[in-house]
C-alpha positions in Angstrom: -8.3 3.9 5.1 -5.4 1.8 5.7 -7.5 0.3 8.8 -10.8 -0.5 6.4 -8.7 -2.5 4.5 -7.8 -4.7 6.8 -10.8 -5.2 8.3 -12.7 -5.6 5.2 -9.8 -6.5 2.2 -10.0 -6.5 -1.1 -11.6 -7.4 -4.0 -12.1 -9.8 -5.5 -10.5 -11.9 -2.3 -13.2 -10.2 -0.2 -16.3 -9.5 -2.2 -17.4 -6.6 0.3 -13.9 -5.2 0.3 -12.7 -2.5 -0.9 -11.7 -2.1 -4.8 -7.6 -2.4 -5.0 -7.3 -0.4 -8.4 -9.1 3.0 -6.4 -7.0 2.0 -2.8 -3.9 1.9 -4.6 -4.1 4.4 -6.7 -5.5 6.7 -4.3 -2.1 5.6 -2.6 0.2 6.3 -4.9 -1.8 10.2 -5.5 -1.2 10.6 -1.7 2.5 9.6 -2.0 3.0 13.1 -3.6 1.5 14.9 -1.4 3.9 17.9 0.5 2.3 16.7 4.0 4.9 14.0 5.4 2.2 12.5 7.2 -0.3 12.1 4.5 2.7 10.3 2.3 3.2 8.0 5.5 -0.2 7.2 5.0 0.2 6.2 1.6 3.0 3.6 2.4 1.0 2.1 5.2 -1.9 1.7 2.8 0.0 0.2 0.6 1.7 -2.1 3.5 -2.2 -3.1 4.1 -2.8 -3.8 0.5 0.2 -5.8 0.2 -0.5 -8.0 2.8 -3.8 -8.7 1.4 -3.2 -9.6 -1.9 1.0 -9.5 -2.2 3.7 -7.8 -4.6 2.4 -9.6 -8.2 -0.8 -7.5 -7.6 0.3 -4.3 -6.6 3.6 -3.7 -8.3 2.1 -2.0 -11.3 1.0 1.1 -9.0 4.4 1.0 -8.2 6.1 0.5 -11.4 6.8 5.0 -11.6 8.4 5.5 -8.7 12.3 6.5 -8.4 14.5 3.7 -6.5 14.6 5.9 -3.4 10.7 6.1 -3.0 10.8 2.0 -3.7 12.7 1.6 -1.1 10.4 3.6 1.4 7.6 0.8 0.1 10.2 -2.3 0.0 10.5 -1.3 4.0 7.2 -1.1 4.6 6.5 -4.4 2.6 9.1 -6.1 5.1 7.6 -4.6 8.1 4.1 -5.9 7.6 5.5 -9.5 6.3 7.1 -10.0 9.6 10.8 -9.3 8.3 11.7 -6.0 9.9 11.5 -3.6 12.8 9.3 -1.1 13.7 
């Protein structure tokens, strides 16, 4: 999912993209998930979305989350801005 959103963005930035509301929270559902490799795929979704349309437009999806799991997404957001390792 992660990938489609690059390729195709978001709405309203890309009228054919996908809807950020249902990406994001569909993100943030997955973040719970037991399955560390289905919450990795939540934070690179969110990377993706990020990138697209920045932190003003997705921080209310992230506005629950404990400081810890912030910081999983604060890494993430520096990664795909350029700012940080692999």
């Amino acid at each position: 999912l992660a990938a489609l959103v690059a390729e195709v963005g978001l709405q309203p930035e890309s009228p054919q993209g996908l809807s950020l509301e249902a990406a994001a929270k569909l993100a943030m559902e997955w973040f719970s998930n037991s399955n560390a490799d289905v919450r990795e795929s939540s934070v690179k979704l969110m990377g993706v979305c990020f990138s697209q349309v920045g932190l003003d437009r997705i921080e209310p999806f992230l506005a629950n989350l404990r400081q810890v799991q912030r910081e999983i997404f604060d890494a993430e957001f520096e990664r795909v801005s350029g700012g940080g390792g692999d």
